[in-house]
C-alpha positions in Angstrom: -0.6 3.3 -1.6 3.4 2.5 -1.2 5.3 3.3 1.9 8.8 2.6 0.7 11.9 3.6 2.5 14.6 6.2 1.4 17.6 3.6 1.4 17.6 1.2 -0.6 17.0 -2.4 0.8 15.9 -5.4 -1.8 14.1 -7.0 1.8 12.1 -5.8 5.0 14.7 -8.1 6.8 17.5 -5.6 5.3 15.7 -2.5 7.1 17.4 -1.5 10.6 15.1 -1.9 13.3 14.4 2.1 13.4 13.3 1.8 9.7 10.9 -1.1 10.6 9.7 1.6 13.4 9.3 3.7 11.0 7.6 1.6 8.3 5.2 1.1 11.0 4.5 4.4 12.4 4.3 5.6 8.7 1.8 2.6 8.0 -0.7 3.0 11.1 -0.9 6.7 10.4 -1.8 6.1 6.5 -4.5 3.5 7.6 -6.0 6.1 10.0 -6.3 8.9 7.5 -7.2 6.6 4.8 -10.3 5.4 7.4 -11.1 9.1 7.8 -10.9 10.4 4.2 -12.3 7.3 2.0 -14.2 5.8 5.1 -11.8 2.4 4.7 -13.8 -0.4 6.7 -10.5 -2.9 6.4 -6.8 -3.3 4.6 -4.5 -5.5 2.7 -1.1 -4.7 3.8 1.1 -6.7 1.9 5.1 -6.9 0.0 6.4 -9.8 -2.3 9.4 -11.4 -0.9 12.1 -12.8 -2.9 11.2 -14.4 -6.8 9.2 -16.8 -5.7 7.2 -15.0 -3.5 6.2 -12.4 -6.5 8.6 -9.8 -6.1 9.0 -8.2 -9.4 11.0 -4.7 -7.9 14.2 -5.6 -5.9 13.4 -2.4 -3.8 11.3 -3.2 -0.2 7.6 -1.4 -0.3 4.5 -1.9 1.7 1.2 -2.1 -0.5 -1.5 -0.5 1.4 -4.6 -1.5 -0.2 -8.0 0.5 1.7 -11.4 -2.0 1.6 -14.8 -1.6 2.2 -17.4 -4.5 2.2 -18.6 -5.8 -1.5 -15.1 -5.0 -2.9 -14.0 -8.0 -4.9 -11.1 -10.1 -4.5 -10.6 -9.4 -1.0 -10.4 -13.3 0.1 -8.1 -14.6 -2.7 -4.5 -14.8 -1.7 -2.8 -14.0 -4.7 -1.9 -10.2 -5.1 -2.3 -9.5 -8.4 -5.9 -10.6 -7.7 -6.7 -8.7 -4.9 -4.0 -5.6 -4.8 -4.9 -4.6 -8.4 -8.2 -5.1 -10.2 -7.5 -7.5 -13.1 -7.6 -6.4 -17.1 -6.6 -3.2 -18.5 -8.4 0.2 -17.0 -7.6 4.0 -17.3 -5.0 6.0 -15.8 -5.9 7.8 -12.6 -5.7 11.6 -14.0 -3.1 13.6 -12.4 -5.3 16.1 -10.9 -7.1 13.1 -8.9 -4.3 12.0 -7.3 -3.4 15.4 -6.4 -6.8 15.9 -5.2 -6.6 12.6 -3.0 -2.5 13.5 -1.5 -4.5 16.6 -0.4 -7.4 15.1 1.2 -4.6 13.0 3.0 -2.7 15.3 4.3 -5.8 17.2 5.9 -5.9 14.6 8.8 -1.8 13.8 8.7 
């Protein structure tokens, strides 16, 4: 999941302290309903700063990864490794991620 603000900001730093607020509030409420829907037992919460740091999209967004023990990856540092699973895999269907906004919004 991406929590990314309306206005465009390349860095968190560039966000005015009521977006931060914002982020935040918008962040703790995702992890909550993402504990009650998929039964998360932990998160990676996580943005690439700057070129060296990773970032690839010059737009601010918060990766919100849900975990539960036995997931792989979970103690490596590097993102790619443990915010997307590595090699090629299918496309979620559209319907799914329909099916899981809905689910979502049932305990927003």
């Amino acid at each position: 999941m991406l929590v990314c603000p309306k206005r465009h900001v390349e860095y968190y730093e560039d966000l005015t302290p009521e977006e931060k607020v914002s982020v935040e509030e918008l962040r703790s409420k995702l992890q909550t309903a993402l504990e009650k829907v998929f039964g998360a037992q932990g998160f990676n919460f996580a943005w690439n700063h700057r070129e060296a740091g990773g970032q690839a999209v010059p737009h601010f967004h918060l990766h919100i990864v849900p975990r539960r023990e036995g997931d792989t990856g979970i103690y490596q540092y590097d993102p790619r490794v443990f915010l997307y699973r590595p090699g090629s895999r299918a496309q979620s269907p559209d319907e799914e991620l329909v099916e899981v906004v809905d689910l979502l919004k049932t305990v927003l």
